[in-house]
PyMOL CGO cylinders between C-alpha atoms (Angstrom):
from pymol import cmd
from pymol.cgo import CYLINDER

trace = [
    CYLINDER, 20.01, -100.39, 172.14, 16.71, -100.39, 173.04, 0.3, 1, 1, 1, 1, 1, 1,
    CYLINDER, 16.71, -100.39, 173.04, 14.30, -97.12, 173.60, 0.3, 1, 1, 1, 1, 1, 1,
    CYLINDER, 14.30, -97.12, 173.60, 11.99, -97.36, 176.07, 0.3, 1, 1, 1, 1, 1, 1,
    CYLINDER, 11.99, -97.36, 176.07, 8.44, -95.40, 175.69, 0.3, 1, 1, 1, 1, 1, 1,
    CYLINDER, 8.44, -95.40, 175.69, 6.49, -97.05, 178.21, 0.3, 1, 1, 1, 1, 1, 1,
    CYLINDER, 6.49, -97.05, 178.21, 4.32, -93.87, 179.76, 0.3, 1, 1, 1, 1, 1, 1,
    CYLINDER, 4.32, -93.87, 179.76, 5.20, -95.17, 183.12, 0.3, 1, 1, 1, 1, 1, 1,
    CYLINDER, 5.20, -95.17, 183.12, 8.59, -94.72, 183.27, 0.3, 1, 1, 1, 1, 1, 1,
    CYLINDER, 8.59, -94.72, 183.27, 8.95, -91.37, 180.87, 0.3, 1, 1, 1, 1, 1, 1,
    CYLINDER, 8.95, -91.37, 180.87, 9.59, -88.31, 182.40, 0.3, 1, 1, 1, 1, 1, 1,
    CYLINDER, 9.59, -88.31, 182.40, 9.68, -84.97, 181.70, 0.3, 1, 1, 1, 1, 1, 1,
    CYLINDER, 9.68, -84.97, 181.70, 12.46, -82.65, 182.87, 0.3, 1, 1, 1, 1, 1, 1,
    CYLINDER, 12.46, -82.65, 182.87, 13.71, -79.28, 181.71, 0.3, 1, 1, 1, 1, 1, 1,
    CYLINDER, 13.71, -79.28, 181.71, 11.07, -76.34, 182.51, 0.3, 1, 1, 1, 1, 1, 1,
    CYLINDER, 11.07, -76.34, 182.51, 7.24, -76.87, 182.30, 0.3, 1, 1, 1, 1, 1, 1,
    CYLINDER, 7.24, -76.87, 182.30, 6.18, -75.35, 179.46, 0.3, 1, 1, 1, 1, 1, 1,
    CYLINDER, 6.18, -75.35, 179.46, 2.51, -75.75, 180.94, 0.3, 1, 1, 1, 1, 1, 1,
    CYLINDER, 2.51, -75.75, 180.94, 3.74, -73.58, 184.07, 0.3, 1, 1, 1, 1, 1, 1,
    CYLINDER, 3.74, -73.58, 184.07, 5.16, -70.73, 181.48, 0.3, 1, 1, 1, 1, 1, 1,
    CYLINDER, 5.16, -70.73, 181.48, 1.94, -70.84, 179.88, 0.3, 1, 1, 1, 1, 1, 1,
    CYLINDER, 1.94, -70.84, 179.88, 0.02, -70.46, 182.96, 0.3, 1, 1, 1, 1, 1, 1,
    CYLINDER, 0.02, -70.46, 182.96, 2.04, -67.55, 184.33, 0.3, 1, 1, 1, 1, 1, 1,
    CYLINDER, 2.04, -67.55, 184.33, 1.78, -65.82, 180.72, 0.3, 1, 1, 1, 1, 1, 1,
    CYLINDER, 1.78, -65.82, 180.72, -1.75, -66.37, 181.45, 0.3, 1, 1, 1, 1, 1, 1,
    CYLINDER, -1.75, -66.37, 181.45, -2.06, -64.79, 184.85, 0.3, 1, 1, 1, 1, 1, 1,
    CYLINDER, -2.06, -64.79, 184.85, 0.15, -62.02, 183.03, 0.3, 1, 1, 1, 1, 1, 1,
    CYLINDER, 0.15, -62.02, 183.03, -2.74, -61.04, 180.80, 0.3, 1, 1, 1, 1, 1, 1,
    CYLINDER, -2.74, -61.04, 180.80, -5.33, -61.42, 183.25, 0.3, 1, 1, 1, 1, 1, 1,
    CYLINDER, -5.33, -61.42, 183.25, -3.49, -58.23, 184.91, 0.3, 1, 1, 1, 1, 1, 1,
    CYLINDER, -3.49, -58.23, 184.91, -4.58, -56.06, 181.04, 0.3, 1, 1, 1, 1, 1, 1,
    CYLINDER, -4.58, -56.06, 181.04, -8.16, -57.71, 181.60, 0.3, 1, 1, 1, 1, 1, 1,
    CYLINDER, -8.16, -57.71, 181.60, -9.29, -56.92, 185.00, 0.3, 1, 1, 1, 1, 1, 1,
    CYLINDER, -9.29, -56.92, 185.00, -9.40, -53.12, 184.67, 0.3, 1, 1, 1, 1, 1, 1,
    CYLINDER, -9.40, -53.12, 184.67, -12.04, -53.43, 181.73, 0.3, 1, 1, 1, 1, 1, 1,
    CYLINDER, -12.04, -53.43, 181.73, -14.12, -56.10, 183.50, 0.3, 1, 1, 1, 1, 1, 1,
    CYLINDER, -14.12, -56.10, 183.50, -13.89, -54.02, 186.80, 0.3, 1, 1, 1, 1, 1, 1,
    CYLINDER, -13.89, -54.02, 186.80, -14.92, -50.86, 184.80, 0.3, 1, 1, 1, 1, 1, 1,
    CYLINDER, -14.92, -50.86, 184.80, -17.77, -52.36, 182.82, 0.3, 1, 1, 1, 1, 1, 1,
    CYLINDER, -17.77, -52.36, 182.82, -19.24, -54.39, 186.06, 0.3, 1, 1, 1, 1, 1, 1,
    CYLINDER, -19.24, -54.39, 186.06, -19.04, -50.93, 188.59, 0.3, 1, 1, 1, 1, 1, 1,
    CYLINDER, -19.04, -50.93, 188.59, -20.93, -49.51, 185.78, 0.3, 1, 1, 1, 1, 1, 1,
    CYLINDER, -20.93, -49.51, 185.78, -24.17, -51.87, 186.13, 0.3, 1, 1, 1, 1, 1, 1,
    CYLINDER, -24.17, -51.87, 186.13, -23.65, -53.13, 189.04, 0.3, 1, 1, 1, 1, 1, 1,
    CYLINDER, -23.65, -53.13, 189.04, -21.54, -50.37, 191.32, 0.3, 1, 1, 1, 1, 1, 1,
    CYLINDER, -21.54, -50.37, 191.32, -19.39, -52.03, 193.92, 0.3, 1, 1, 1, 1, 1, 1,
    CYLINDER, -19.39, -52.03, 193.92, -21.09, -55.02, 194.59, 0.3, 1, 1, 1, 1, 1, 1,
    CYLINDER, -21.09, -55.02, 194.59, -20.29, -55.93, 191.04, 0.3, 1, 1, 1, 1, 1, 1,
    CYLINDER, -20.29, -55.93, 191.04, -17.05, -54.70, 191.20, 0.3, 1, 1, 1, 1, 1, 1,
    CYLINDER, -17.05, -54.70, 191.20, -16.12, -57.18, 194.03, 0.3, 1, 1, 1, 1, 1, 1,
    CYLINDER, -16.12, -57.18, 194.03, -18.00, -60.25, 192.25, 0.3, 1, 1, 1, 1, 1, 1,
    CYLINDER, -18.00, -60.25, 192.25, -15.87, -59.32, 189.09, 0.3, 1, 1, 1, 1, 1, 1,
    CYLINDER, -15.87, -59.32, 189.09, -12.74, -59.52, 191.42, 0.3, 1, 1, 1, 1, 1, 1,
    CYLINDER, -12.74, -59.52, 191.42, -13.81, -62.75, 193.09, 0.3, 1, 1, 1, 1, 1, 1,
    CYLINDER, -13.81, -62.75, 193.09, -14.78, -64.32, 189.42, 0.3, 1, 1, 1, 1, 1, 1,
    CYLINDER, -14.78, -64.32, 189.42, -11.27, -62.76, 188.49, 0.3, 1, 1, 1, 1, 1, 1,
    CYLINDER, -11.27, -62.76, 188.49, -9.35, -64.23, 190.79, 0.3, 1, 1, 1, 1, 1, 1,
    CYLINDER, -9.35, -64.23, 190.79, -11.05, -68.07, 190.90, 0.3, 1, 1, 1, 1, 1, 1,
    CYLINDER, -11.05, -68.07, 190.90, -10.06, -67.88, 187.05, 0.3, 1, 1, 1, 1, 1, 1,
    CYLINDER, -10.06, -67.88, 187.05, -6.35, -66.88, 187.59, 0.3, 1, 1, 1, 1, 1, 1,
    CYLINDER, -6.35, -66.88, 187.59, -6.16, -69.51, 190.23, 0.3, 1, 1, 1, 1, 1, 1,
    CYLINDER, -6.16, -69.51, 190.23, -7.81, -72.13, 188.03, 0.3, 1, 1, 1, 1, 1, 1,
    CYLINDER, -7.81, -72.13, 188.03, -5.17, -71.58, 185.35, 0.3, 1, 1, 1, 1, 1, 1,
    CYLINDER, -5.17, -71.58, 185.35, -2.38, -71.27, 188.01, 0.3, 1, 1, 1, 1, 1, 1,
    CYLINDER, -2.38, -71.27, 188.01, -3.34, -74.96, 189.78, 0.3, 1, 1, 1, 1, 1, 1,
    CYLINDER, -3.34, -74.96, 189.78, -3.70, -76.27, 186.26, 0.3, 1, 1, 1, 1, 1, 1,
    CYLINDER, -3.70, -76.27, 186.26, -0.42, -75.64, 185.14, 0.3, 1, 1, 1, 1, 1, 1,
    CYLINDER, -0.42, -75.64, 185.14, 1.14, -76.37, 188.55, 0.3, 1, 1, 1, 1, 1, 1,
    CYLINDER, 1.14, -76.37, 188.55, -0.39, -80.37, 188.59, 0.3, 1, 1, 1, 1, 1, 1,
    CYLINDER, -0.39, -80.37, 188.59, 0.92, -80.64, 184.90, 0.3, 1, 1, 1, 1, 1, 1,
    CYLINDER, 0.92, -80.64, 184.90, 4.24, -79.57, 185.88, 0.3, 1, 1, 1, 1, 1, 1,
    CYLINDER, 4.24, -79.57, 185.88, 4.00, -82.13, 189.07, 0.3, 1, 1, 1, 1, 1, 1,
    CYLINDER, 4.00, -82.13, 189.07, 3.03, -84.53, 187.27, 0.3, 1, 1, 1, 1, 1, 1,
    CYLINDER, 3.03, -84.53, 187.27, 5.09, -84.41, 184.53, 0.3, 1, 1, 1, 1, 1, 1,
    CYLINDER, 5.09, -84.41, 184.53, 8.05, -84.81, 186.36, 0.3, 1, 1, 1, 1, 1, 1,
    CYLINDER, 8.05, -84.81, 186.36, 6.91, -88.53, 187.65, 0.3, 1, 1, 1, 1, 1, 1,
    CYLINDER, 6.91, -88.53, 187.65, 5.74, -90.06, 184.51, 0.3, 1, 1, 1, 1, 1, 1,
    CYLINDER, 5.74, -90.06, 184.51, 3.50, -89.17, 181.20, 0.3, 1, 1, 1, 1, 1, 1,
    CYLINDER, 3.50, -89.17, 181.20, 1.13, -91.32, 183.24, 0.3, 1, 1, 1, 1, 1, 1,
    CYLINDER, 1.13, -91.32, 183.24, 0.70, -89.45, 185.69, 0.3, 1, 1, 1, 1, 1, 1,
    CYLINDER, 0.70, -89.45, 185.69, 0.55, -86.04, 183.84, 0.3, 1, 1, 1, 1, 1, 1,
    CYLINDER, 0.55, -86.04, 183.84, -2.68, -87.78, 181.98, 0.3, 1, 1, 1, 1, 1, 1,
    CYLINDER, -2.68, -87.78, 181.98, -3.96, -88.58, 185.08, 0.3, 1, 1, 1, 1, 1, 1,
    CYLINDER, -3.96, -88.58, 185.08, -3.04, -85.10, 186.72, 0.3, 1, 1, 1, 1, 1, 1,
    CYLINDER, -3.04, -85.10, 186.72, -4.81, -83.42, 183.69, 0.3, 1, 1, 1, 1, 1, 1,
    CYLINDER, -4.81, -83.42, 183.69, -7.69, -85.29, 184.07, 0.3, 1, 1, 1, 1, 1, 1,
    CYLINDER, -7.69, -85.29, 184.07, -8.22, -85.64, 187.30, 0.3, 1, 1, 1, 1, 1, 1,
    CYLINDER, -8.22, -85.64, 187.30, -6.96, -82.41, 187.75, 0.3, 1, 1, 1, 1, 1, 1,
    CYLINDER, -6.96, -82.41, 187.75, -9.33, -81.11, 185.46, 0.3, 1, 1, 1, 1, 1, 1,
    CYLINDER, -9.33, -81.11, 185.46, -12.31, -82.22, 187.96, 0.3, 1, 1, 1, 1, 1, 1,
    CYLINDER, -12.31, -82.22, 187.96, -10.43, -81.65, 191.44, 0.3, 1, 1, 1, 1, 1, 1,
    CYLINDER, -10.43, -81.65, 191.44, -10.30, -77.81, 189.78, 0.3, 1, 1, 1, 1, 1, 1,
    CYLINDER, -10.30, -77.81, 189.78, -14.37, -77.71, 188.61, 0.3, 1, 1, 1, 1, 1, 1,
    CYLINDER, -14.37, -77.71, 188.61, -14.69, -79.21, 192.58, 0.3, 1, 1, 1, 1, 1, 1,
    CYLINDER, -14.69, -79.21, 192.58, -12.77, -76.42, 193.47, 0.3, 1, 1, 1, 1, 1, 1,
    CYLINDER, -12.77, -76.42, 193.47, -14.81, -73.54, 191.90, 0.3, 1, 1, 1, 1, 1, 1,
    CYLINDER, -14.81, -73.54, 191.90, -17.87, -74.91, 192.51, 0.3, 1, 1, 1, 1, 1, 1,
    CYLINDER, -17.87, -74.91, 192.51, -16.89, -74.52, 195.96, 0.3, 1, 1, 1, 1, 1, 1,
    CYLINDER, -16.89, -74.52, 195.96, -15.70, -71.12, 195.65, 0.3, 1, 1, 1, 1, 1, 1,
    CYLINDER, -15.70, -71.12, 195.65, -18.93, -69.88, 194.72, 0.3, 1, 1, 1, 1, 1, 1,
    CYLINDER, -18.93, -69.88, 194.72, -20.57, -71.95, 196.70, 0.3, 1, 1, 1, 1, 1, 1,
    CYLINDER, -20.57, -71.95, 196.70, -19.33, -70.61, 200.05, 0.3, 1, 1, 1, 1, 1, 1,
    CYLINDER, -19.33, -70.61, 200.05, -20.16, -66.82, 198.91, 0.3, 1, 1, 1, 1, 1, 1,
    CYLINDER, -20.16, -66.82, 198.91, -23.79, -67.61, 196.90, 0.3, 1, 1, 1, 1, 1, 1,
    CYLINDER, -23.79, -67.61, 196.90, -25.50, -66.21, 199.79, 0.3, 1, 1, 1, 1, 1, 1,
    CYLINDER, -25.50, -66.21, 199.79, -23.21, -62.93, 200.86, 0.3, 1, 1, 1, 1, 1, 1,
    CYLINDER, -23.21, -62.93, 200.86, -25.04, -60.02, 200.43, 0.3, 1, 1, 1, 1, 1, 1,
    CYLINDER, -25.04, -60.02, 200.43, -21.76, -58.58, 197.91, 0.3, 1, 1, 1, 1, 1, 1,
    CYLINDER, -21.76, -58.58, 197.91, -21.79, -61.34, 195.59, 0.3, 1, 1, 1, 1, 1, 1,
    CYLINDER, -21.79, -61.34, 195.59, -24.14, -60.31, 191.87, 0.3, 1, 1, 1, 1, 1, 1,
    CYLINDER, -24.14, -60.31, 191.87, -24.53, -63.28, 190.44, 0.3, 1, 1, 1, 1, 1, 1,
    CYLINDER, -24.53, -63.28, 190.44, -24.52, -61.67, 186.99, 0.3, 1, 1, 1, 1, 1, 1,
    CYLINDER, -24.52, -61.67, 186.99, -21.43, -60.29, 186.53, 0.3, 1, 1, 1, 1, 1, 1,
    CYLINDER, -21.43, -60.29, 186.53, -19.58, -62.74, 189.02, 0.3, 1, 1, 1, 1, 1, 1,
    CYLINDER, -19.58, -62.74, 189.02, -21.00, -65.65, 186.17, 0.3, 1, 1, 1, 1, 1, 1,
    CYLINDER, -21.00, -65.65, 186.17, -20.42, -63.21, 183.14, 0.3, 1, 1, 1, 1, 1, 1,
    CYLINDER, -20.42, -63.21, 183.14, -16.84, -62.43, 184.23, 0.3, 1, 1, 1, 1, 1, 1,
    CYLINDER, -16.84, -62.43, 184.23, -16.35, -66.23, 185.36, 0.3, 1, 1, 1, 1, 1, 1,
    CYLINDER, -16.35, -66.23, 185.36, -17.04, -67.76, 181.78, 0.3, 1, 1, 1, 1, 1, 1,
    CYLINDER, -17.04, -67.76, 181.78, -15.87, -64.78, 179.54, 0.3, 1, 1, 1, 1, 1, 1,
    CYLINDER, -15.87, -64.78, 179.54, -12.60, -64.32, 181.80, 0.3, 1, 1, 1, 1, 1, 1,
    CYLINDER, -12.60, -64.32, 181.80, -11.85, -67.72, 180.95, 0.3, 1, 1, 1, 1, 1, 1,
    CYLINDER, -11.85, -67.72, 180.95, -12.58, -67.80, 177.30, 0.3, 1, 1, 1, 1, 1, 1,
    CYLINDER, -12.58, -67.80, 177.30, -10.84, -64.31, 176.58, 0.3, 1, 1, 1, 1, 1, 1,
    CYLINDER, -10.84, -64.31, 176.58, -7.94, -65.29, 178.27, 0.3, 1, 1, 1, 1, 1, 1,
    CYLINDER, -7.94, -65.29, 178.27, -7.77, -68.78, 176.15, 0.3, 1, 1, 1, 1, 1, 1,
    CYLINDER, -7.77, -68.78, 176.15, -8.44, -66.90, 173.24, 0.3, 1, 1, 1, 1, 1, 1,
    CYLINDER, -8.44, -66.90, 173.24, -5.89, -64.22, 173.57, 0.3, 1, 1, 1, 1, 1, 1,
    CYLINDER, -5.89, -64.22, 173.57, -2.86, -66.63, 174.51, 0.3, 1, 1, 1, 1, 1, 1,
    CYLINDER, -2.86, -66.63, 174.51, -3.72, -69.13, 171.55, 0.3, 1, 1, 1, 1, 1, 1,
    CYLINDER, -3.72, -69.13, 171.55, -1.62, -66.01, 169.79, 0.3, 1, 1, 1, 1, 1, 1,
    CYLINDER, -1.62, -66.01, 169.79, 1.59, -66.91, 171.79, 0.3, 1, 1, 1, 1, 1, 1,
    CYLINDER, 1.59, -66.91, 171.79, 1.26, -70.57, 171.93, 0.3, 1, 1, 1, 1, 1, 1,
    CYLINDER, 1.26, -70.57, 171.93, 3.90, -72.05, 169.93, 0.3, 1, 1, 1, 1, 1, 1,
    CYLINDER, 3.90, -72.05, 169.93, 2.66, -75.09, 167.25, 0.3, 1, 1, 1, 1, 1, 1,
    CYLINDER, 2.66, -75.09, 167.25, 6.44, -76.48, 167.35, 0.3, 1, 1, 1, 1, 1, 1,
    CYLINDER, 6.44, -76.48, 167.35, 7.45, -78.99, 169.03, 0.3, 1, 1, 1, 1, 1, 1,
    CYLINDER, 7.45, -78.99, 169.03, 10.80, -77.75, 168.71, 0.3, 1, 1, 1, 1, 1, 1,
    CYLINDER, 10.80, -77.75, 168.71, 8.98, -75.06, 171.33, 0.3, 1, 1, 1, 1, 1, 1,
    CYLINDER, 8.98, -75.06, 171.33, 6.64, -76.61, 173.58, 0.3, 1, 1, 1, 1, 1, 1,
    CYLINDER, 6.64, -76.61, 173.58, 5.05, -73.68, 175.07, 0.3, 1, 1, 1, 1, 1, 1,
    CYLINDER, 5.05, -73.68, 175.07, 4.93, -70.31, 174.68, 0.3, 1, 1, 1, 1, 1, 1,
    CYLINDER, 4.93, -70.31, 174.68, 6.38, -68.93, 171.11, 0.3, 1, 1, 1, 1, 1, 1,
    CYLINDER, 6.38, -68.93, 171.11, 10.41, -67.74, 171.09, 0.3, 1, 1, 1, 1, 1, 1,
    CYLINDER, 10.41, -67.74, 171.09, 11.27, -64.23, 170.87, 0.3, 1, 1, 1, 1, 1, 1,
    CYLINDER, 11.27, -64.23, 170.87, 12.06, -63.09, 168.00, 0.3, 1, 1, 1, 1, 1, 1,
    CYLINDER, 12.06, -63.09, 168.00, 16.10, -63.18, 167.36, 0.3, 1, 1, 1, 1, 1, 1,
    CYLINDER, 16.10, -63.18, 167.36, 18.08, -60.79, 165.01, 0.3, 1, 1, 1, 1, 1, 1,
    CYLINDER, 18.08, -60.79, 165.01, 19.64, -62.45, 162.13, 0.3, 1, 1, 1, 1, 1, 1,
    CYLINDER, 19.64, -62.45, 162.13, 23.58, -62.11, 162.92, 0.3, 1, 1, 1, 1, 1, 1,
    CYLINDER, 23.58, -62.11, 162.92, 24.03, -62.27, 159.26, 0.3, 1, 1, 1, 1, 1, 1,
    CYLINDER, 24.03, -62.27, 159.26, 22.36, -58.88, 158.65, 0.3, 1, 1, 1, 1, 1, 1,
    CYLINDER, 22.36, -58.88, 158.65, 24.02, -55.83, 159.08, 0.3, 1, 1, 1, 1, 1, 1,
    CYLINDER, 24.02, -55.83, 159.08, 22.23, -53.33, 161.61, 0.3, 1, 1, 1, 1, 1, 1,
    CYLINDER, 22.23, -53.33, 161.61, 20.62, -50.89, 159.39, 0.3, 1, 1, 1, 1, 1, 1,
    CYLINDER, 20.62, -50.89, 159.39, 20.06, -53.16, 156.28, 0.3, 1, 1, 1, 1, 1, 1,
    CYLINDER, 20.06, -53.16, 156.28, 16.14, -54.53, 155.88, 0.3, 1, 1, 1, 1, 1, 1,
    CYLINDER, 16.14, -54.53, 155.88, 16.54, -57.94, 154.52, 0.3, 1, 1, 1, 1, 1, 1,
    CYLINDER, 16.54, -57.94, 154.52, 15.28, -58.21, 150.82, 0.3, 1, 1, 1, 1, 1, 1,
]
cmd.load_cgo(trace, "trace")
C-alpha cells in the first residue's frame, strides 16, 4: 500500500476551518465597531464616523475573501491552497488599495481615522482571535467547546 502526499493531488474535505475562523472573525468585528465608531465621531464627528465604517467594513471583507479562497482552494489540492494564500494574499492588498482609492478624494472620507481604524481593526481583531485559535491539530481551527466530563456527577467539583 502506498500513501500518496504529492500536494497536487491532496485534498482537503470536511469543513474549512479557515472559513470558521473567518466568520468568528467577522463575529468580533460586530463588539469592535461601536468603540471605533464612538472614539472616531468624537474627533472627527460624522465624517469620521463614516471613514471608520468604510475602514470597518474593507477589513471584515478582507478576512471574509481570505478565508473563502482558502476554503476554494483547499478543496482542489494543497497546491492550490498555497497558491490561493499567496496569491490571494496580493489579489486582497489589490483589492483595498482600490477601495480607498476610489473614495481618497470624497469629501466624507478622513484619512486619519479611515487609516487608524484600517491597520488597528486588523491587528485587534488578529490579536483577539489568537485566544480561540486552537494549537491542535486534532482541531484545526477554532478551539472546541468545552464538554462536561460524563464521569462527574452534576454537583461534584472535580478534585
Amino acid at each position: 500500500m502506498s500513501v500518496t502526499t504529492d500536494p497536487a493531488t491532496v485534498r482537503l474535505e470536511g469543513p474549512s476551518p479557515a472559513m470558521a475562523v473567518a466568520l468568528d472573525i467577522a463575529k468580533r468585528s460586530v463588539w469592535l465597531a461601536p468603540v471605533a465608531i464612538l472614539l472616531s465621531a468624537a474627533g472627527w464627528g460624522i465624517d469620521g464616523v463614516l471613514s471608520t465604517l468604510y475602514a470597518i467594513g474593507i477589513v471584515v471583507v478582507n478576512f471574509l475573501l481570505a478565508g473563502w479562497l482558502l476554503q476554494v482552494t483547499g478543496r482542489i489540492s494543497a497546491a492550490a491552497m498555497g497558491a490561493g494564500a499567496m496569491f490571494g494574499f496580493l489579489l486582497r492588498l489589490g483589492l483595498i488599495f482600490l477601495a480607498v482609492l476610489l473614495v481618497k478624494d470624497a469629501g466624507w472620507l478622513e484619512l486619519v481615522p479611515f487609516g487608524i481604524t484600517l491597520i488597528a481593526t486588523h491587528l485587534v481583531l488578529l490579536f483577539w482571535e489568537l485566544r480561540h485559535i486552537s494549537s491542535s491539530l486534532a482541531f484545526p481551527g477554532l478551539k472546541p467547546g468545552e464538554t462536561p466530563n460524563p464521569y462527574l456527577p452534576e454537583n461534584q467539583e472535580p478534585a
